[in-house]
C-alpha positions, 0 to 999 in steps of 0.5 A: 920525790926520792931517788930509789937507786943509783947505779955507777959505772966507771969508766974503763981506762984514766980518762983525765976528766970523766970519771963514771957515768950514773944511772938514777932511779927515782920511786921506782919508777923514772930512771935517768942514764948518763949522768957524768961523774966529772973531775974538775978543777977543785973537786969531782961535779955531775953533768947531766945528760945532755945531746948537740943542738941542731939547726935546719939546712936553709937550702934543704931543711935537714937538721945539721949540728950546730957549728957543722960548715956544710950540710951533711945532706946537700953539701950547701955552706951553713951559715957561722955567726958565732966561734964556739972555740973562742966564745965559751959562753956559745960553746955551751950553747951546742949542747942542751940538757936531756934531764935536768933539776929546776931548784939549786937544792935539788941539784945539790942533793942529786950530786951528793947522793951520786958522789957518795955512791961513785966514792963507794963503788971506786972504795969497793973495787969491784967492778959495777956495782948497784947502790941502794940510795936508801942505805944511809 
């Protein structure tokens, strides 16, 4: 599989951490969106598309993000078993990949690829631009 096109769009306004979002083609013909280019503490990361988890209501069965007090449906109390500002490890548990690389290799090429081509597109100073992966 070889990634066909990227797409970067930075964000408006110096937000401290997010930087752009990426758009990934690959052989034309699977894109994924939303892919975060991320300023950590050493250096920049991706984060790839992800969206809240949610559990059932037991008194309704409406789906509730995880962590939610009440139900956004029937107002009943939900059930708070764990303290996601306290536990790290659970704070990630809130939020599940959309798309995501199985093989540490591919994860590490899929990052590079995207970095260069967030480094050419803040280096060109124009606005969105599109990056032709091939253009090595």
């Amino acid at each position: 599989m070889e990634i066909t096109e990227i797409r970067v769009f930075p964000k408006e306004g110096q937000d401290k951490k997010l930087k752009a979002y990426a758009t990934v083609t690959f052989d034309h013909v699977f894109v994924v969106r939303n892919i975060k280019i991320i300023q950590g503490a050493a250096a920049l990361f991706i984060a790839m598309p992800s969206r809240k988890v949610k559990n059932s209501c037991s008194k309704c069965g409406v789906k509730n993000e995880v962590g939610s007090r009440y139900c956004n449906h029937c107002a009943a109390a939900q059930p708070q078993n764990r303290n996601a500002e306290t536990d790290p490890v659970d704070a990630k548990a809130d939020h599940r990949d959309m798309a995501h690389p199985i093989t540490q290799e591919f994860r590490d090429y899929l990052q590079k690829k995207i970095l260069d081509a967030y480094t050419k597109e803040i280096a060109s100073g124009r606005p969105v631009s599109k990056f032709d992966a091939g253009d090595d």
